[in-house]
LOFIVEX-782923 format. One record per atom (N, C-alpha, C): z negated, y negated, x. Coordinates in steps of 0.2 Angstrom, whole numbers, plus 5000, padded with zeros to 4 digits. Layout:
N
ZYX/...
//
This chain:
411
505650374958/506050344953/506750364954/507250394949/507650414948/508150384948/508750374949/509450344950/509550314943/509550344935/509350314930/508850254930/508250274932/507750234931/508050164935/508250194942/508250124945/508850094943/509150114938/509750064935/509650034929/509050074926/508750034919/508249994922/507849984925/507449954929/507649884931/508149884936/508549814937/508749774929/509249824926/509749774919/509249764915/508749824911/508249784909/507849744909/507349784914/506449734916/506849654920/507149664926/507249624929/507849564925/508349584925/508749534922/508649554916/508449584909/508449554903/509049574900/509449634904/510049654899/509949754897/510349744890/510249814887/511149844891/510849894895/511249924897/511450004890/511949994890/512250064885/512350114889/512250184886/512350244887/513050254891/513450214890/514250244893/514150204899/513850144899/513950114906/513250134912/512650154909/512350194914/512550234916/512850274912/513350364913/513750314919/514250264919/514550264923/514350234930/513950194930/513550184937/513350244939/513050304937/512450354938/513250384941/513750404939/514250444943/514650404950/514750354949/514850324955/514350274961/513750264957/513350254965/513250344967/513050394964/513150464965/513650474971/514250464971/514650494975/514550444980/514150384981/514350324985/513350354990/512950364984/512550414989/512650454994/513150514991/513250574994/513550565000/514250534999/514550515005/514250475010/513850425010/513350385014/512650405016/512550455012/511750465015/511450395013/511550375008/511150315006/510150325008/509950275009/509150285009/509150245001/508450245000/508350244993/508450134993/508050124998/508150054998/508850044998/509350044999/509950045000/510450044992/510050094988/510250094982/510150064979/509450034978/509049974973/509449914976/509549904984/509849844983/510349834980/510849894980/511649884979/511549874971/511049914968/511149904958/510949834956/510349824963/510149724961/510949674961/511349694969/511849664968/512249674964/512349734959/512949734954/512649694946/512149714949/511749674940/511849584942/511549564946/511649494949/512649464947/512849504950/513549494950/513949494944/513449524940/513749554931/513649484928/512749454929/512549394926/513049314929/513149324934/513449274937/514449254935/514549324933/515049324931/515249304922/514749334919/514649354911/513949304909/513849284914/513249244910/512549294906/512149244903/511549304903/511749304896/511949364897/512249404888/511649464887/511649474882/511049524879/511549604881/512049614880/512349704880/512749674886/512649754890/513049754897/513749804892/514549764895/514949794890/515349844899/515449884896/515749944902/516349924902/516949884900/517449874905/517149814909/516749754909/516649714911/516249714918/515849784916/515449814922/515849844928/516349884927/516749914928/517449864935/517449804932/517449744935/517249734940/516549714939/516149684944/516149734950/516049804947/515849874952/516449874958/517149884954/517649884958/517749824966/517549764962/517549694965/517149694972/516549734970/515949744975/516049784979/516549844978/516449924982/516649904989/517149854988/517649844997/517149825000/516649774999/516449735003/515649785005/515549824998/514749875001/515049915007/515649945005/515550005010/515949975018/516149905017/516149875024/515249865029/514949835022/514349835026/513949895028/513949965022/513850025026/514150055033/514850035033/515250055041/514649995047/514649965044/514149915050/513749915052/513249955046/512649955047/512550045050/512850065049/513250135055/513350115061/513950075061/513950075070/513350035073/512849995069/512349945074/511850005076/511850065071/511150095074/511050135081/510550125083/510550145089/510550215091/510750235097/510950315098/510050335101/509550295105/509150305105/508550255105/507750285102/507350245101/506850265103/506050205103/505650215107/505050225102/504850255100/504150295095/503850245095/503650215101/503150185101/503050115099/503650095099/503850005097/503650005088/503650075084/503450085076/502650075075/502250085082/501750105082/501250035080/500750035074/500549975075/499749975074/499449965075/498649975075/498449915073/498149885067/497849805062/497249825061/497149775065/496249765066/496149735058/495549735055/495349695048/495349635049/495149615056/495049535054/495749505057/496349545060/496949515060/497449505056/497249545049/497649525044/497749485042/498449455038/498349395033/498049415026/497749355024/497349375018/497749315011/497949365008/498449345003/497749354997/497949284992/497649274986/498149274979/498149284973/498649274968/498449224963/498749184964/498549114960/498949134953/498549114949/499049114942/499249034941/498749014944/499148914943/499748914943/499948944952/500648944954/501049014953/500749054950/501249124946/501649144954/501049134960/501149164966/500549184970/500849204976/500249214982/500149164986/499649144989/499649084993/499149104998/499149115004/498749105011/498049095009/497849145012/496949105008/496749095016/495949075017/495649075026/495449145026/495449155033/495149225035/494349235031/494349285031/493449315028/492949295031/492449285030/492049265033/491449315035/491249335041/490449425040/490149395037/489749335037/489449345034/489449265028/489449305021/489749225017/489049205013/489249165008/488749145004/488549174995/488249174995/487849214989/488449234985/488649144983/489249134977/489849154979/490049194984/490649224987/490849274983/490349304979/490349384980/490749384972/490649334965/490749334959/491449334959/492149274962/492549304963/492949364965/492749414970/492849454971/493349504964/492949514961/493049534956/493949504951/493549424948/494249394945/494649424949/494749404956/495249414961/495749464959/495349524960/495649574961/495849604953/495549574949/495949574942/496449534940/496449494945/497249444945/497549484948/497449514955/497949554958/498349624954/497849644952/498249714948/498649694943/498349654937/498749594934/499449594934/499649564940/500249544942/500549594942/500349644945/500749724947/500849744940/500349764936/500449774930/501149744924/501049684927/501649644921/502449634925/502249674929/503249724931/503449764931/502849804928/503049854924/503349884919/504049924918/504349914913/503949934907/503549994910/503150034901/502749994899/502349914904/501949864900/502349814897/503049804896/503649764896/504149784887/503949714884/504249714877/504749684877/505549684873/505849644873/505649584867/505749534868/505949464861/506349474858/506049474853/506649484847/507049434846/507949444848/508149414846/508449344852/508049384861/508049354866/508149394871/508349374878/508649404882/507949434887/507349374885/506849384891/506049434887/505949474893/505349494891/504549474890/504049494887/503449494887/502949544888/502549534892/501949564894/501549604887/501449674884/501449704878/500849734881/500249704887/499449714887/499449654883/498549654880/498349624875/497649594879/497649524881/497049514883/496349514878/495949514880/495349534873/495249484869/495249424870/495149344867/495649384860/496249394862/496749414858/496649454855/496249504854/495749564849/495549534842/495149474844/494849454840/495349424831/494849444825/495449424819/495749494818/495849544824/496549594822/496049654821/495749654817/495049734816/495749764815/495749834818/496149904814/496849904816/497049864820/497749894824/497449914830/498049934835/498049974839/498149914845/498049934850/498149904859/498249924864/498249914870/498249914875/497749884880/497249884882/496849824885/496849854891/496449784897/496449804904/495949754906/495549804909/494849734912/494249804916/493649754917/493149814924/492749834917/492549874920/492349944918/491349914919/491249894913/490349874916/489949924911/489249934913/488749974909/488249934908/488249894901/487649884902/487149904894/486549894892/486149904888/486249974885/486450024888/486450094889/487150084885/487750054885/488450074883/488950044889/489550054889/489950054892/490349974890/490749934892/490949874890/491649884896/492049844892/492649794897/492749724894/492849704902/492849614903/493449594906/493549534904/493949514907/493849444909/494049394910/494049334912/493749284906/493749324900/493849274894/493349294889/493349364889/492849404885/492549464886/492249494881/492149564884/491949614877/492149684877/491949704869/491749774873/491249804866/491049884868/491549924866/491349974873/491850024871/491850084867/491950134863/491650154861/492250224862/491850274865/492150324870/491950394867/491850414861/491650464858/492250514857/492850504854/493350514854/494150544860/493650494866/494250484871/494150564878/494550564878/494550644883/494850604889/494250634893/494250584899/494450654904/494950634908/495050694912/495250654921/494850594921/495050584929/494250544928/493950514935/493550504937/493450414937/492850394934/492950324932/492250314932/492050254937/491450224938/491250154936/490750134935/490750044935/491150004939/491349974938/491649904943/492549944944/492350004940/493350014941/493649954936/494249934939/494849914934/495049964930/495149964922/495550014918/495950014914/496550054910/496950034905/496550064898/496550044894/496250094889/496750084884/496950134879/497250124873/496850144867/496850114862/496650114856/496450074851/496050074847/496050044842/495249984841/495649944838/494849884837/494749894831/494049944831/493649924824/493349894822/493149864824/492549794822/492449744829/492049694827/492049644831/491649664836/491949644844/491749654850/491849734850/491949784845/491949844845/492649904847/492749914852/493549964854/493450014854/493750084851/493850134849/494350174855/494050204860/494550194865/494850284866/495450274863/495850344862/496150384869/496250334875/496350374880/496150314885/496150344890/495850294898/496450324904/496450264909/496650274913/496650224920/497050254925/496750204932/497450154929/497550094934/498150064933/498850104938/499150124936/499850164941/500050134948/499950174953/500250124957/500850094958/500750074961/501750034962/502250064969/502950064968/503150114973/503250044978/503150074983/503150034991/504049994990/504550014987/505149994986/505149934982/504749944976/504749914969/504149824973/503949864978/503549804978/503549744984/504149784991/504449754994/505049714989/505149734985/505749694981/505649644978/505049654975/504849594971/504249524977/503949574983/503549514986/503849534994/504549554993/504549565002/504649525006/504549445005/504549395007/503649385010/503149395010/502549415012/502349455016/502049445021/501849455026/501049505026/501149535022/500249585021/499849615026/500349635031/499949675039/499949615043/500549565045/500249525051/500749575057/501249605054/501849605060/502349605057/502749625063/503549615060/503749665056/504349665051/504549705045/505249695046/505549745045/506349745042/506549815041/507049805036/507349845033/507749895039/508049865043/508449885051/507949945053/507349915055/506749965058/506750025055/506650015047/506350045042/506950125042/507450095041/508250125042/508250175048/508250165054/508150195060/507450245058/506850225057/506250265058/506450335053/506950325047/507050365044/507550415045/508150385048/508450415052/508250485058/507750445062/507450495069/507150525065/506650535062/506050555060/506250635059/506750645057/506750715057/507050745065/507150715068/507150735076/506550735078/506350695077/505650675080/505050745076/505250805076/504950855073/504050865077/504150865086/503450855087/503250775088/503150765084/502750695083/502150725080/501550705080/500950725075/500450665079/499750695075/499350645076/499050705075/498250685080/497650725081/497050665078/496550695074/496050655070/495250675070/494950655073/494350685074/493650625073/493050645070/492650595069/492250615067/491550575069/491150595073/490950625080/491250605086/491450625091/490850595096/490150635095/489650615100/489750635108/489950555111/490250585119/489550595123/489150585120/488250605125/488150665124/488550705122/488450795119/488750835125/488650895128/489050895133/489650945131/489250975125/489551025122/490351005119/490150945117/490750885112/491150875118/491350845125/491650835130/491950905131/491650975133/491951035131/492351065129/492151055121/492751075115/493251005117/493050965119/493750915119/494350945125/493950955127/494150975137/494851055135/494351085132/494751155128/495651135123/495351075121/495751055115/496451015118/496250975125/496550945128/497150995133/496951045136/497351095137/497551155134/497451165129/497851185125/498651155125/498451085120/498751045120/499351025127/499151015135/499351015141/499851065140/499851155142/499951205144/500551205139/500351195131/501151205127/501451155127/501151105130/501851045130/501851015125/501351005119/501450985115/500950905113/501250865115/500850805117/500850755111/500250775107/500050735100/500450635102/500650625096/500850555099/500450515098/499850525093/498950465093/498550525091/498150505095/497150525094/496950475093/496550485085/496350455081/495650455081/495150435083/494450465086/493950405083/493650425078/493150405074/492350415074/491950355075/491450365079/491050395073/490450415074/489950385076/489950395086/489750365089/489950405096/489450445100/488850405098/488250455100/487950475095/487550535098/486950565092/486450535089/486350485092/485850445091/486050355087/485850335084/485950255082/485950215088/486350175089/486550125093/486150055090/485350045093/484749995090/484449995096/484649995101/484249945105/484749925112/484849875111/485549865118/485049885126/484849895127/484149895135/484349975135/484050015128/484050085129/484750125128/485250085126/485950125123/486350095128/486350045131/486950005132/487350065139/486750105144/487050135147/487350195146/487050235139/487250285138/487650275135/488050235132/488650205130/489350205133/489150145139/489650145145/489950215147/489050245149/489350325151/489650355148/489450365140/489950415137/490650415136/490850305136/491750315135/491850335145/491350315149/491850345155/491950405158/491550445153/491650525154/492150545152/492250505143/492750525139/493550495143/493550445147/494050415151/494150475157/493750495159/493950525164/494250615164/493950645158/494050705155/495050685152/495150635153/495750625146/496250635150/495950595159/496450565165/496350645169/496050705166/496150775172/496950795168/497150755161/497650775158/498350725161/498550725164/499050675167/499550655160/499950715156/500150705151/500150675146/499450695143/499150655139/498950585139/498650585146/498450495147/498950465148/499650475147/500150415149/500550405144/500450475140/500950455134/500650445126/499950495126/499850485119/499250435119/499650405112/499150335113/498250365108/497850335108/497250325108/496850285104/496550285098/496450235095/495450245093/495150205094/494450235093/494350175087/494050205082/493850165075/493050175075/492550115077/491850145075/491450155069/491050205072/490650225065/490150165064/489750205059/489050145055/488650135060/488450175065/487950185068/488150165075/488750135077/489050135083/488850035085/488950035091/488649955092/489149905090/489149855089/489849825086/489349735086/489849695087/489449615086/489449605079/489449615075/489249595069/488949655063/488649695065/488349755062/488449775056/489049755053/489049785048/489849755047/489949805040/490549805036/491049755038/491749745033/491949775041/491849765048/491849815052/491449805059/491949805064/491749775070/492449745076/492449785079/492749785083/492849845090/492349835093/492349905096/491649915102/491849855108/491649835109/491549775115/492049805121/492249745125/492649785132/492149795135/491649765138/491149795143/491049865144/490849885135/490949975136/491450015137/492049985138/492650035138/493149985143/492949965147/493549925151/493849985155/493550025158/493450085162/493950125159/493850155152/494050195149/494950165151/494850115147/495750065147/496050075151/495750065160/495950075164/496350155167/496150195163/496150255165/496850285157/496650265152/497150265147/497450215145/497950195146/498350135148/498350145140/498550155135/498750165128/498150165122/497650155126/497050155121/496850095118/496950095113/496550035108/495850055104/495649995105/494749995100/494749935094/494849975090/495049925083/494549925079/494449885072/493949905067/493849955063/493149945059/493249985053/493149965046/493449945043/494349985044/494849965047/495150015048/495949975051/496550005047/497149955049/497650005048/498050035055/
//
């Protein structure tokens, strides 16, 4: 998003005011200069333009036109006290950091599990998942996650209409109930993607029309049970003409701290401070990498070998990957009978433990993360699946102090 965009973004979608060509010309030349001399990071500018539009409405009231002396005002009023906090936020940052305190491994069942309620036009805590649930579980799934995109969608400036003749906006998708009565104008709709009686349909919560995809040049890849945008035209009843398709866009990691940065989505700590710092190092931080490997049968002897190879390479240049990413399947064979695997199991993490620890370097510093495959043992057999047990890997830990065994998936 572009320094424009993020100035029409706040004064219009967010607060509701029509910014004029002199006065965005005039913010775009002075946050500009207030970038360049600061090194601004991106977050740092969306806030600053939040607090100037904030401070415009507080002062001027919610007035429909932003007037360029009045802005001009607020700008000046504000500069002494931003660039006090940019000196501050300079001297606090640290001269040195530890890589490893950014690092974070989230098992699936440690997440929190956020729901979007429309009742409360928020998120609310849902219970954790359950392996395995009941029949009826499965129907929401679906609404769910068409409330979730939902809400992404309608903060959208391109889905975002003004009221005529009002300062606040409207949502300018068209749910399908809403079709009906309007044969031969044009739309916007958004709902899942189903096939049935040999045509294509979308649904939504309330209704559902065929699609009629004769016309539409489809150039990205779309299956049943996607969510999608479609533009076009209603020809007859329950019938859409659909002139182009698409995925819903996604949302920028800024746009969306902004609007829910008060939620908690992974289950650790967050701050903007951390955030600031990691962006700062990271161009120091040039050997940093990750190493990603999967499928990685440790009952092979060959596999233990090219690792052994891989491992000293790595040793002799000094160049000590900062995670190994190691994705199972872990043996050649399916893990289906605990009597018959459970020792070839043990065995293979204690070789892989012990092959790791002929590297002194590696085993002390780069961390180790093993994600199982389908076919790997796990206490609940199936999707998402837990970590491999400690029994089989206590061994392993003890020789790689840095090794975690998480789900799949994880983050």
């Amino acid at each position: 998003m572009s320094l424009t965009q993020m100035i029409l973004h706040q004064f219009n979608t967010i607060y509701g005011l029509i910014i004029r060509p002199e006065s965005t010309q005039y913010l775009e030349e002075e946050l500009g200069d207030i970038v360049r001399k600061n090194n601004l990071q991106r977050n740092n500018v969306s806030n600053l333009i939040e607090e100037i539009a904030n401070a415009y409405v507080k002062q001027n009231g919610q007035v429909d036109f932003v007037e360029l002396e009045k802005l001009q005002e607020v700008f000046k009023a504000l500069q002494f006290s931003q660039k006090k906090n940019l000196k501050d936020t300079e001297t606090l940052m640290p001269e040195k950091v530890d890589r490893d305190k950014f690092l974070h491994v989230i098992d699936a069942f440690d997440m929190p599990r956020w729901k979007f309620s429309n009742e409360k036009k928020g998120f609310i805590r849902h219970d954790k998942p359950k392996v395995i649930s009941v029949f009826s579980s499965k129907a929401p799934i679906y609404s769910e996650r068409l409330d979730l995109i939902y809400q992404r969608l309608k903060r959208r400036s391109g889905y975002m209409k003004r009221l005529t003749g009002s300062s606040k906006f409207e949502n300018k998708l068209s749910s399908l109930k809403d079709l009906r009565g309007r044969e031969g104008e044009e739309f916007t709709i958004f709902g899942l993607l189903t096939f049935s009686e040999g045509k294509y349909q979308l649904e939504d919560k309330d209704w559902q029309i065929w699609l009629d995809l004769s016309e539409c040049e489809i150039r990205e890849f779309y299956t049943e049970g996607n969510f999608i945008l479609a533009k076009g035209r209603y020809v007859e009843v329950r019938k859409f003409k659909v002139l182009s398709i698409e995925h819903p866009p996604l949302e920028d990691p800024d746009d969306t701290r902004k609007e829910l940065g008060y939620l908690d989505f992974l289950g650790i700590p967050y701050s903007l401070e951390d955030e600031e710092v990691i962006k700062k190092y990271e161009k120091e931080w040039k050997n940093t990498f990750l190493v990603i490997i999967s499928d990685l049968w440790l009952d092979q002897s060959k596999t233990l070998a090219k690792l052994r190879t891989m491992f000293k390479v790595y040793h002799d240049e000094n160049l000590i990957p900062f995670v190994f990413v190691l994705i199972g399947n872990f043996l050649s064979e399916p893990f289906v009978n605990v009597e018959v695997h459970s020792a070839k199991y043990r065995a293979a993490f204690d070789s892989l433990g012990s092959l790791i620890a002929e590297f002194p370097s590696i085993a002390r510093y780069s961390h180790f993360v093993f994600v199982p495959g389908y076919s790997d043992f796990c206490l609940n057999g199936r999707f998402p699946q837990r970590h491999i047990p400690n029994v089989y890997t206590s061994r392993l830990k003890s020789k790689v102090p840095k090794a975690v065994f998480t789900s799949n998936p994880c983050r």
